[in-house]
Every structure is written in C-alpha cells, then in structure tokens.
C-alpha positions in Angstrom: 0.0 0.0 0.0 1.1 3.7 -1.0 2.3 5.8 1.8 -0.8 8.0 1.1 -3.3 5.5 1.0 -1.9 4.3 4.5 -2.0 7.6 6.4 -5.4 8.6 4.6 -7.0 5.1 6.5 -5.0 3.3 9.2 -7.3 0.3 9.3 -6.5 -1.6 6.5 -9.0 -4.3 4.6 -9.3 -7.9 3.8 -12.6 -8.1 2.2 -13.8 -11.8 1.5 -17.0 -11.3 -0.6 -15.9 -9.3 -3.5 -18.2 -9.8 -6.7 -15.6 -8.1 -9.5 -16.8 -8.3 -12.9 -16.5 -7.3 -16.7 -19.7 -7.0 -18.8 -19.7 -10.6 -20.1 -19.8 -12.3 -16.8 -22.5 -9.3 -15.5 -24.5 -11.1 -18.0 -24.3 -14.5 -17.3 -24.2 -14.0 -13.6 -27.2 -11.9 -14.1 -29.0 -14.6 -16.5 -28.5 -17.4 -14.0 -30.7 -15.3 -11.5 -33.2 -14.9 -14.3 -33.1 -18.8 -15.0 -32.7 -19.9 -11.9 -34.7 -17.5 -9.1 -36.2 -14.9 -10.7 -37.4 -13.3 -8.2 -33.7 -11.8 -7.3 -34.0 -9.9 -10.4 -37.6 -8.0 -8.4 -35.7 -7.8 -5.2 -32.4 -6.2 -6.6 -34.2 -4.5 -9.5 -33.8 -1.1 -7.6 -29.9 -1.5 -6.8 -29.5 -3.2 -10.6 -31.3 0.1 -12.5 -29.7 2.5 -10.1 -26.3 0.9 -11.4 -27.4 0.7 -15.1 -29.7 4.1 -15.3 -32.6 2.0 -16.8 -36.4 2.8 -16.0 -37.4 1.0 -13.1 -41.3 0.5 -14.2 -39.5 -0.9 -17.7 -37.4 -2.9 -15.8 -40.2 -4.4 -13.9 -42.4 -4.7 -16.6 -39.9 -6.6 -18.7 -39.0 -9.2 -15.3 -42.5 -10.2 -15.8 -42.7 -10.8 -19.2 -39.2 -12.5 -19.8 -36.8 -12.4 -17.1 -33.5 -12.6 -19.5 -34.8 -9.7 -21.7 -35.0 -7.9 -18.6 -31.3 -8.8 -17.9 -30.7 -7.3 -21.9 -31.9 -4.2 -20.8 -29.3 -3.7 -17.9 -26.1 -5.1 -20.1 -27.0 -2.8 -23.0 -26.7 -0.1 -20.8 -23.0 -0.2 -21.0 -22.6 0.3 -17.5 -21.3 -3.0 -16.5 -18.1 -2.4 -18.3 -15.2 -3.2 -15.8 -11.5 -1.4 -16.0 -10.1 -3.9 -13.5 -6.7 -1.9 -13.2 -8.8 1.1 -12.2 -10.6 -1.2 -9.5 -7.5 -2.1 -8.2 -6.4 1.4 -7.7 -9.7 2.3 -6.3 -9.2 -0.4 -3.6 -5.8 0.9 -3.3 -7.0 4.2 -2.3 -9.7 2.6 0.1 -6.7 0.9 2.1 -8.3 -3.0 1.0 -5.0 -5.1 1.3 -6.6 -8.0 -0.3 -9.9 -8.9 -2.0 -11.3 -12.0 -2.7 -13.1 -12.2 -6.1 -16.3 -14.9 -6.4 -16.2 -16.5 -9.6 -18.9 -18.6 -11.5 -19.5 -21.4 -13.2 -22.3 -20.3 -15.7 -21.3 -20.1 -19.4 -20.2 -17.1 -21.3 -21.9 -15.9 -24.4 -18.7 -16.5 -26.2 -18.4 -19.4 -24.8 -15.5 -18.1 -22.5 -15.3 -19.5 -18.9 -16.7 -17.4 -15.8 -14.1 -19.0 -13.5 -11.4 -18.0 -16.0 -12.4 -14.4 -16.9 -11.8 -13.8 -12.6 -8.8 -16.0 -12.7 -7.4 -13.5 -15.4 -8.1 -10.6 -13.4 -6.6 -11.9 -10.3 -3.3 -13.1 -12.5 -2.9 -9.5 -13.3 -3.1 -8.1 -9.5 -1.8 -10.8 -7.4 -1.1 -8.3 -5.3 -4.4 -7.1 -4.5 -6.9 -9.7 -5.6 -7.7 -13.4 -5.2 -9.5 -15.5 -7.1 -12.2 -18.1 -6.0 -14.0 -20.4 -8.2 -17.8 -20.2 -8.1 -19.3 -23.9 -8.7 -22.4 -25.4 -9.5 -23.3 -28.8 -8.0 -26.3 -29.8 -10.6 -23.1 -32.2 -12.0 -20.7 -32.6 -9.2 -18.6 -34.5 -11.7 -18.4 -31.6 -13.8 -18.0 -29.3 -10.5 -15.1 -31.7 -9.4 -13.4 -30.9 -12.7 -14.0 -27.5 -12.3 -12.6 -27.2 -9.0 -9.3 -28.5 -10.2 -8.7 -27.1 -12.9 -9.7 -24.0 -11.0 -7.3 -24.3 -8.3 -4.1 -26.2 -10.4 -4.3 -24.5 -13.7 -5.8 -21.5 -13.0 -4.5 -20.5 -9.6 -7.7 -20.1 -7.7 -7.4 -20.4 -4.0 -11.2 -21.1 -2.6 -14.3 -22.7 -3.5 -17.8 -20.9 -3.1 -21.3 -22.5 -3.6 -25.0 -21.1 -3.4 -27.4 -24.4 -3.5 -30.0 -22.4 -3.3 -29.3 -21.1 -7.1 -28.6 -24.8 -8.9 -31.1 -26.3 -6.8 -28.4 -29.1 -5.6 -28.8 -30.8 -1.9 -25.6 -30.0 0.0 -25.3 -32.9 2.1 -25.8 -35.5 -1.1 -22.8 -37.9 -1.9 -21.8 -36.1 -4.8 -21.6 -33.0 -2.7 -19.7 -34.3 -0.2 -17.0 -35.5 -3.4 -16.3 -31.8 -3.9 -16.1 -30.7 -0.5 -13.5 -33.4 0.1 -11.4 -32.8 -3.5 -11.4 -28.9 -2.0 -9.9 -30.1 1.6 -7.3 -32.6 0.1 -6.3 -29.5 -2.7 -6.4 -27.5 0.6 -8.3 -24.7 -0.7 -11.2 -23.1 1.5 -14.6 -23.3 0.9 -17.7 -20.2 1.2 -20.7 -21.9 1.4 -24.1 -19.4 1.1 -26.1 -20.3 4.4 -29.6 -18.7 5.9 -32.4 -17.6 4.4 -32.8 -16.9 0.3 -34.9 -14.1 -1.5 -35.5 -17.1 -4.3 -39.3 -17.3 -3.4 -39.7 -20.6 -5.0 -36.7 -22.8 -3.2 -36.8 -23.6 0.7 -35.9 -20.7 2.8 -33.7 -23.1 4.8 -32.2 -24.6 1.7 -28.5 -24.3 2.8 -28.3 -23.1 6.7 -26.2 -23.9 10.2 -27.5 -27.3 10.3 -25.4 -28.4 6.7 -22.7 -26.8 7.4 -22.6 -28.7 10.9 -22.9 -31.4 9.2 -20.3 -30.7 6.7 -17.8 -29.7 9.2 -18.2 -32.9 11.1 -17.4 -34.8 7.4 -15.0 -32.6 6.4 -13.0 -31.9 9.6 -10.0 -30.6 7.8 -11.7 -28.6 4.9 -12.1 -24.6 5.7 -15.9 -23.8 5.5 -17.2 -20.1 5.4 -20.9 -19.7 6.4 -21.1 -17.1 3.7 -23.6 -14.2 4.7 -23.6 -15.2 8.3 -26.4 -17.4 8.5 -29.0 -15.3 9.0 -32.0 -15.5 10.5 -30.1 -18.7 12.0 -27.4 -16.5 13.8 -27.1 -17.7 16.8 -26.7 -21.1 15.9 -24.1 -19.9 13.1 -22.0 -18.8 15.6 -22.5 -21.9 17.9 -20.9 -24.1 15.0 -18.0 -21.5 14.6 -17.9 -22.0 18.7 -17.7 -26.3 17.9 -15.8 -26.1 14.4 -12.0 -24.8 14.4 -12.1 -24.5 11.1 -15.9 -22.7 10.5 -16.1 -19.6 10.1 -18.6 -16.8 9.7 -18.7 -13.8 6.9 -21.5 -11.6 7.0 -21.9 -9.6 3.3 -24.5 -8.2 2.0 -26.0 -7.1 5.6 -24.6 -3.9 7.3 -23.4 -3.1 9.9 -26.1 -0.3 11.0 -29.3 -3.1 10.6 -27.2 -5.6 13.0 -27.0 -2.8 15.4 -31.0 -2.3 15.6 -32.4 -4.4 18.3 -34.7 -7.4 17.5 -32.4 -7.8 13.9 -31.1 -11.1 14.8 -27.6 -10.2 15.4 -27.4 -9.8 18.8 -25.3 -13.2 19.2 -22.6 -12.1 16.6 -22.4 -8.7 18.3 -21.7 -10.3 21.8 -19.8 -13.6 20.9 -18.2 -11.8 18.0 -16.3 -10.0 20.7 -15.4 -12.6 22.9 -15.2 -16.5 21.9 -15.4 -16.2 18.2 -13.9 -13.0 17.3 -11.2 -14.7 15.7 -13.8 -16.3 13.4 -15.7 -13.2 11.8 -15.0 -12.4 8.7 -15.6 -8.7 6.7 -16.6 -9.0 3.2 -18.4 -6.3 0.8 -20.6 -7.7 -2.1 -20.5 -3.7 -2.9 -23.4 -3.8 -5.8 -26.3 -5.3 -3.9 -25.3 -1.8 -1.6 -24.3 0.6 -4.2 -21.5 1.4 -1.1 -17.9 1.4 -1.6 -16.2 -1.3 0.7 -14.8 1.5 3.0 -17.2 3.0 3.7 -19.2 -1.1 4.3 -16.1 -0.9 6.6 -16.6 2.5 8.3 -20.3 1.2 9.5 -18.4 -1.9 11.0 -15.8 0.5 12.9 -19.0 2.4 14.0 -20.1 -1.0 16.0 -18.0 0.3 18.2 -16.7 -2.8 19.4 -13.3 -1.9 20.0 -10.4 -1.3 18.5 -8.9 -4.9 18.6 -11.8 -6.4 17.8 -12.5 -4.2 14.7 -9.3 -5.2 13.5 -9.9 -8.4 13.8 -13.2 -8.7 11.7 -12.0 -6.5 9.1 -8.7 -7.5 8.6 -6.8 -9.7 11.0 -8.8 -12.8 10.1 -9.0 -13.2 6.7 -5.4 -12.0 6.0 -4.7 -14.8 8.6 -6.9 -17.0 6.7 -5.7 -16.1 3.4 -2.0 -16.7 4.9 -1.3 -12.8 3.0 2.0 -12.6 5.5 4.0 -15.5 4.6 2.4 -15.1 0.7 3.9 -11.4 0.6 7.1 -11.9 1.9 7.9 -15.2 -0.4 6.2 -13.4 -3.4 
C-alpha cells in the first residue's frame, strides 16, 4: 500500500465477498438469476437500475414478461463495463490489502469460462486480488473438474457454492466428493447459508444445520458460512464455537441493521467480541449496496466494538486465513 493511502485510513482491509466483474460475466451471472430465481431480479431490481440508469417500471415490466430480456436491458446499458486496473487502484486508495473475487460457473456468451475471466483478473493483480471459483453442484462430476482445474491451472485459491441457485442438496454424496477434492487440494470453501430471497426454493435450503454437518465430514476442509447465516445466527455462531475450522462472513447485511435491536444479530455482536472473534469475517458484495467497501467498513468501525476487535473482523482474520504474511514476503 502507498504511503498515502496508508496515512489517509490506518485500518487496512481484507474483504472476503468481492463480486468483480466485466460486462460478459454481469450477463451470465445476471441470466442465472433470471433462470434460476427470478425473483432476485424484483428484489435487486432497484440496486440493478440504479447501477445501469434503466427505467425501473420498464425494468419491472420486462422481469414479468421474460426475465432474460430484462437482464438485456441492464447489459445494453454499458454500464457493466469493468477497467479492473482502475478497480484495483480504487481499492488501493480505500486501504483494502486483499480482495477476494467470487467466480462462476455459468457459461459465457462467447463461450468463455466465468471462473477464467476472474482468474485473469486476479493473474494480473496478485497483489491485491484473489481469485475463487464459483461452482455449480447440478453435476458434481463436472463441478469436481471444475474445482481442479480452478485451483491447479488456474491459480484459484477457494471454492464458493450457493445451492440455493442450482437447486443441488448440499449434504448429497456427490456434494460431499467436492467438499472433500477442496480439503485434500487445501483450498477453503464459502458456502451461502440462511435464508434466500428465491421465493420458490426452501428458505432453509442451505443453513447452520449443513454446514454442521459438513464440518463434522469434512473436519480438515475450511468452511465459510457465507452471509452469516442469518435468520439462524445464533446457531451460526454456535458451529463456529464447535468447528476450528468454520467460520462466519456476513456480506450483504450492514453493519447499521445488526445494530437495531430485535435484527437477529445480537449473538454475533456479543460472541463476535469474545469466543469467536477470531472467526468473523468482513466481506463487501458492494453492488447489492451501491457502497464502496470502505465506507461497508466504516459502519463496521461504527459498532463500536473496539479497537482490537475491529481489526480483527476486518482485517486480522482473513489475512490470517488467506496466509497474505507469509504469501507477501515469499512473493
């Protein structure tokens, strides 16, 4: 980090839930919601038009009549477009020390892989970002394959998985196959857990009780309860309290909502300060806010939950996690 950049904002970053993409991958990301759980594309629709300057009514209108030609109307907005060395010196400025890109396993319109285009991006700033691979478990052959070629030909160091999306039972066999190829590559795993917006899937498709149950399998594979488990907090962090190796990471919910009384938080904000504050992790998902991550990270320094603490959940553990000191020094 640049002298400036260090003196502007002495807390530095690790965020662990960065969604970084070009136009192409907008698309397909943006497809699979309108393929998959349509329903994402009514409850984002505000954050999605803000970001593309489309007419809302239109937007909703088309969502109704054919979900993907509603995604056509955001992507030829051009404002999806990605200059990823301007992002990097954007998080440069924000103080983020590392960034942790999600990646995909839906298809390209060119036939280009999803995984790939964020591996690229990553390859060109391993100083700043990190690639995972996104996978889909409707084939877990196919996701197997994915996962290594992912992690030893492309250089991707994690795993992520939202059931919800391909509809795929995380405690089946062929489930279980992946999670154990991702602990024996060594690579960790963010796994979406509490409540969907999907509308037409279980709103307890993927929660504590899987990843439990995965953790007790898997006792040596790195699981994140991506999105912190909520409603189910409580019990999130009583796995992270049973699990050394479970952890929780709470993006796309700020910090101000946890703070209200009767949100649900109230466990993570008193056993995030004491027997699992070594488990919390910070990461951003900055579109579904239309916030910048440092100022995601500013609402979690106004928690006020002290200064070590702070440090801990927005930087400490996932630069321990990702292993960024020995990495930086043998780079």
């Amino acid at each position: 980090m640049s002298a400036p950049a260090q003196q502007q904002h002495e807390q530095s970053l690790v965020d662990m839930a960065g969604v970084v993409l070009d136009e192409a991958c907008w698309e397909a990301y943006l497809l699979g919601f309108a393929r998959d759980v349509p329903n994402y594309l009514h409850v984002f629709g505000e954050r999605m038009t803000a970001m593309a300057g489309v007419d809302r009514r239109e937007f909703r209108r088309a969502v109704v009549r054919d979900p993907e030609a509603a995604v056509g109307l955001l992507i030829d907005s051009g404002a999806f477009a990605l200059d990823i060395d301007a992002h990097v010196a954007d998080l440069e400025r924000q103080g983020v020390r590392r960034q942790v890109m999600l990646g995909g396993m839906v298809p390209l319109r060119d036939g280009g892989s999803f995984n790939g285009r964020v591996a690229e991006f990553a390859q060109r700033h391993p100083e700043r970002l990190e690639a995972w691979a996104g996978l889909d478990f409707r084939d877990p052959d196919a996701a197997l394959a994915e996962l290594r070629t992912c992690v030893l030909e492309r250089g991707m160091r994690g795993a992520g998985i939202a059931h919800f999306l391909d509809g795929s039972d995380p405690l089946a066999p062929g489930s279980h196959a992946v999670y154990a190829e991702a602990a024996r590559l060594g690579v960790p795993f963010w796994i979406h857990a509490g409540h969907n917006l999907s509308g037409t899937r279980p709103v307890d498709f993927c929660t504590w009780r899987h990843l439990d149950a995965i953790a007790r399998a898997h006792p040596d594979l790195v699981v994140i309860a991506g999105h912190g488990g909520w409603p189910w907090v409580l019990e999130t962090v009583a796995i992270c309290q049973r699990h050394p190796n479970v952890y929780l990471e709470f993006s796309t919910h700020r910090a101000p909502h946890m703070a209200v009384p009767g949100s649900g938080w109230e466990p993570l904000l008193a056993h995030g300060r004491a027997t699992i504050r070594h488990k919390v992790l910070f990461g951003s998902v900055t579109w579904a806010h239309g916030l910048s991550v440092r100022e995601l990270a500013d609402e979690v320094v106004a928690l006020d939950l002290g200064e070590r603490v702070t440090a801990m959940w927005l930087h400490d553990n996932g630069a321990r996690l990702l292993d960024l000191t020995r990495r930086e020094v043998t780079a």
